[in-house]
C-alpha positions in Angstrom: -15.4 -4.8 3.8 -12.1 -3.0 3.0 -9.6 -3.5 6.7 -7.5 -1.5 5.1 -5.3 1.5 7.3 -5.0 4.3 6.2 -1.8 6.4 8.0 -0.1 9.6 7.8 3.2 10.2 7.3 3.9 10.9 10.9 2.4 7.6 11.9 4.1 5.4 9.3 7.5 6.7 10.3 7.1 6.4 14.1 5.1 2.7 13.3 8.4 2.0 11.3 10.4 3.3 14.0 9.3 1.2 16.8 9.9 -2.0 14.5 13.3 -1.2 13.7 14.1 -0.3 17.2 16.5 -2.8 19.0 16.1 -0.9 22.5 12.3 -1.5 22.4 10.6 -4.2 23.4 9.5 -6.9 20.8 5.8 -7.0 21.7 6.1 -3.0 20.3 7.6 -3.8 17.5 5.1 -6.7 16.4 1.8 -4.3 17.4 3.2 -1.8 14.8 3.8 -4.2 12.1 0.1 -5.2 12.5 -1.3 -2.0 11.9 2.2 -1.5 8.6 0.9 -4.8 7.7 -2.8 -3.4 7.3 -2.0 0.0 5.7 -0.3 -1.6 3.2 -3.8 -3.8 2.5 -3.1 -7.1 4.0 -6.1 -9.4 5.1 -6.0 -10.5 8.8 -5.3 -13.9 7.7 -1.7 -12.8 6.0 -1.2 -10.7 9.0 -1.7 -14.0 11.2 0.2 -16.0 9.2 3.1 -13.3 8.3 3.7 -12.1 12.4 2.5 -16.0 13.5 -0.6 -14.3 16.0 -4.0 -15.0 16.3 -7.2 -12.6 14.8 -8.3 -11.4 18.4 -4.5 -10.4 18.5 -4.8 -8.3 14.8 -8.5 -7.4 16.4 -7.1 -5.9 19.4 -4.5 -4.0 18.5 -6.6 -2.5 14.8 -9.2 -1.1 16.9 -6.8 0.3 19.6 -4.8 1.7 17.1 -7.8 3.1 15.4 -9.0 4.4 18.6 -6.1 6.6 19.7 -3.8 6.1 16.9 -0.1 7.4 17.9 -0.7 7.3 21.6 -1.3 3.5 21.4 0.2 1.5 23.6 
C-alpha cells in the first residue's frame, strides 16, 4: 500500500509555512511536517522516528489532513 501524499503547490507552501513559522504554535508546525514528511514518501515508521510521535499520532493527523486538506486544524 503506497501512504504516500500527494499535495499541490498551494498546500506544500502554506504546510512549509506553518513549520517555519516562529509565531505559530509548535503542535502546528509538527502536524504539517507529518503530512511534508508523507508527500515526500516517508513510511510512518521514519515519520515516528524523524518527529519522535507515535503511529495513532501520524494516523490522526494523515486522515484529517486527507479529509479537509488546507482547512486542517
Amino acid at each position: 500500500m503506497n501512504n504516500t501524499m500527494v499535495l499541490t503547490k498551494r498546500e506544500r507552501m502554506e504546510l512549509t509555512r506553518r513549520t517555519r513559522s516562529r509565531t505559530g504554535r509548535a503542535e502546528t508546525a509538527r502536524r504539517a511536517r507529518v503530512i511534508l514528511l508523507l508527500a515526500e514518501g516517508a513510511t510512518w515508521d521514519v515519520v515516528c522516528h524523524t518527529l519522535a510521535c507515535s503511529r495513532s499520532f501520524v494516523a490522526t493527523w494523515s486522515q484529517r489532513f486527507t479529509a479537509e486538506r488546507e482547512g486542517y486544524r
